[in-house]
C-alpha positions as CSV (number, residue, x, y, z in Angstrom):
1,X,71.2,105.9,78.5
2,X,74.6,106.3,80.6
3,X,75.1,103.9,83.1
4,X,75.3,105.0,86.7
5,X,78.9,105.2,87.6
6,X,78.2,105.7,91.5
7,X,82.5,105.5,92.2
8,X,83.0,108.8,90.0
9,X,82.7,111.1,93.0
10,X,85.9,109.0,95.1
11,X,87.5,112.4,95.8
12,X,90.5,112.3,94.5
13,X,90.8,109.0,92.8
14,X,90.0,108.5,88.9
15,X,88.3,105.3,88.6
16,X,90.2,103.2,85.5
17,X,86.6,102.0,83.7
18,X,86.0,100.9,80.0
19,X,85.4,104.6,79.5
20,X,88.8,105.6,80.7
21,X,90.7,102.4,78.6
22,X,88.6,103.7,75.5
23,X,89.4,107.7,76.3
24,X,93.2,106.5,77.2
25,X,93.5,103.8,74.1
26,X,96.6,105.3,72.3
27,X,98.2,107.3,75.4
28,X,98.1,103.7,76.3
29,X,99.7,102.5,73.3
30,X,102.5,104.9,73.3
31,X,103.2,103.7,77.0
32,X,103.5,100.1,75.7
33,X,105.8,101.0,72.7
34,X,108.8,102.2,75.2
35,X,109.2,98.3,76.5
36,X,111.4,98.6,73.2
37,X,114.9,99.9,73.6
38,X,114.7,101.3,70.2
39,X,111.5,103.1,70.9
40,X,112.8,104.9,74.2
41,X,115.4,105.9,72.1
42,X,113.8,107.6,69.5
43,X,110.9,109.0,72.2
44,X,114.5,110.5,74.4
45,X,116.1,111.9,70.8
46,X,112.9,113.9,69.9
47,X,110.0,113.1,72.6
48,X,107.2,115.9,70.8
49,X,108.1,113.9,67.2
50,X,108.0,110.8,68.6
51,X,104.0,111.8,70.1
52,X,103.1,113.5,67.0
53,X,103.2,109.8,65.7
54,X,100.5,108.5,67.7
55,X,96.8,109.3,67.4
56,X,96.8,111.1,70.8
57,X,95.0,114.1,71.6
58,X,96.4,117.1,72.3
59,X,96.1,117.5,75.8
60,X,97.5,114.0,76.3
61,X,100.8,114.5,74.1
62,X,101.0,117.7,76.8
63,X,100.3,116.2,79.6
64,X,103.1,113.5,78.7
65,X,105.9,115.9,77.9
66,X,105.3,117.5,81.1
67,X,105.1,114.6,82.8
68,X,102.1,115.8,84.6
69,X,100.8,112.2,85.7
70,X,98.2,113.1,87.3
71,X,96.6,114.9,83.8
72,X,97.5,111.8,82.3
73,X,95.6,109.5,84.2
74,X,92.8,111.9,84.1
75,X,92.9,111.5,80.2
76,X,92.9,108.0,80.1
77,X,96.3,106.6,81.1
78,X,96.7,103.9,83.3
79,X,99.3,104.1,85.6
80,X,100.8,100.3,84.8
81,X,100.9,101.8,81.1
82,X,102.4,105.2,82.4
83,X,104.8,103.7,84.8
84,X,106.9,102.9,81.5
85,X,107.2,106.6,80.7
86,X,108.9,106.8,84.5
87,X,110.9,103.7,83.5
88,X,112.2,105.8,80.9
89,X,113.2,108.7,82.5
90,X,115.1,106.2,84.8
91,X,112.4,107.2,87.7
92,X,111.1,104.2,90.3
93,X,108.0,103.8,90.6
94,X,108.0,105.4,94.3
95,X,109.7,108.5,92.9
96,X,106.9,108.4,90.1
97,X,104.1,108.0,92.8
98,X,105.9,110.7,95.6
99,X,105.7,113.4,92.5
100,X,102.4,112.5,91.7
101,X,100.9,113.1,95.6
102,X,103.0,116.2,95.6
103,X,105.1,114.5,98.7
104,X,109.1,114.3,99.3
105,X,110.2,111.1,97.9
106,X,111.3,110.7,101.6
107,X,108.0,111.7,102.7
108,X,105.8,109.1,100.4
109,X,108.1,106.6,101.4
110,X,107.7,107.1,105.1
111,X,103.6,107.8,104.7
112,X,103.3,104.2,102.9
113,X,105.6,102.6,105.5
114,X,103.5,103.9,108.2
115,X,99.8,102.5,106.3
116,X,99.3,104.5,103.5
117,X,96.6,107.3,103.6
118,X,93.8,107.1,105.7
119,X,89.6,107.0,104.5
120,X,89.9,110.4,104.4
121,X,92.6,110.9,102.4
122,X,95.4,112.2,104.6
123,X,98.0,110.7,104.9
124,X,99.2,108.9,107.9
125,X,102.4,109.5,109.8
126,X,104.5,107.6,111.8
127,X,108.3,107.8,112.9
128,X,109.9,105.2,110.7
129,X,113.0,102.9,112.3
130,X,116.3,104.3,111.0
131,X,117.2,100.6,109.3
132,X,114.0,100.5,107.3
133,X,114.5,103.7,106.1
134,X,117.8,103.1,105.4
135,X,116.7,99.8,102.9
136,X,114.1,102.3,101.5
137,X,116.4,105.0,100.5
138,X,119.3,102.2,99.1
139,X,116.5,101.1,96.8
140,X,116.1,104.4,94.9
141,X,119.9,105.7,95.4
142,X,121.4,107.6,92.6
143,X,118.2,109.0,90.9
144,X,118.2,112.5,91.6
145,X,115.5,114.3,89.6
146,X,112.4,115.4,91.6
147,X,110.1,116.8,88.7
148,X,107.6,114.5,87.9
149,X,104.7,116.6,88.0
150,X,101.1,116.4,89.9
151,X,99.0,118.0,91.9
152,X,98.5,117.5,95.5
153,X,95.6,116.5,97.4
């Protein structure tokens, strides 16, 4: 008999349950080996033979190579686990999160500065003072890639 999972229908939210940890287990796994240097070396060299090592489905070894977050939270990751695939790729975790809501790095930054998203899901908006801006933006200098993949709401 399944159990009632009454927080499946949070729209747009994937709710991290046993389910998910059992579904994500080696996606998982794979996000934990890359707190070795030697690991995120050898995943960097040859990132599709460095997969092909884990028990990992398809669709998840996809998902990771296109660094489609979103797809890989949907399959199981957790996005503590994941958040090592953006440490990786030299990505903060706001840069990681900004891709994922399809926002501006800028724009995510201001949004969560301002409260977040609202109930309903959009996101709030509110001028932000120059100097906090300016401490955002100093935090996350230097990093200029902007493809980490996801779909917005």
């Amino acid at each position: 008999m399944p159990i009632d999972k009454p927080y499946q229908d949070i729209p747009g939210t994937t709710i991290f349950d046993a389910d998910q940890a059992r579904k994500g287990y080696w996606l998982n796994q794979f996000c934990m080996s890359l707190m070795k240097a030697e690991n995120r070396e050898r995943f960097k060299a040859d990132e599709r033979a460095y997969l092909d090592e884990w028990a990992m489905t398809a669709a998840q070894k996809e998902a990771v190579l296109a660094r489609d977050l979103n797809q890989c939270i949907r399959l199981g990751g957790n996005i503590y686990f994941l958040a090592k695939i953006g440490a990786t790729d030299g990505r903060s975790y706001q840069q990681m999160a900004a891709g994922m809501t399809g926002m501006s790095e800028t724009d995510y930054r201001d949004m969560m500065l301002a409260g977040g998203r609202r109930p309903d899901g959009t996101p709030r908006r509110a001028a932000v003072a120059p100097d906090v801006a300016a401490d955002a933006s100093t935090a996350t200098e230097g990093d200029t890639r902007q493809d980490t993949k996801g779909s917005p709401r």
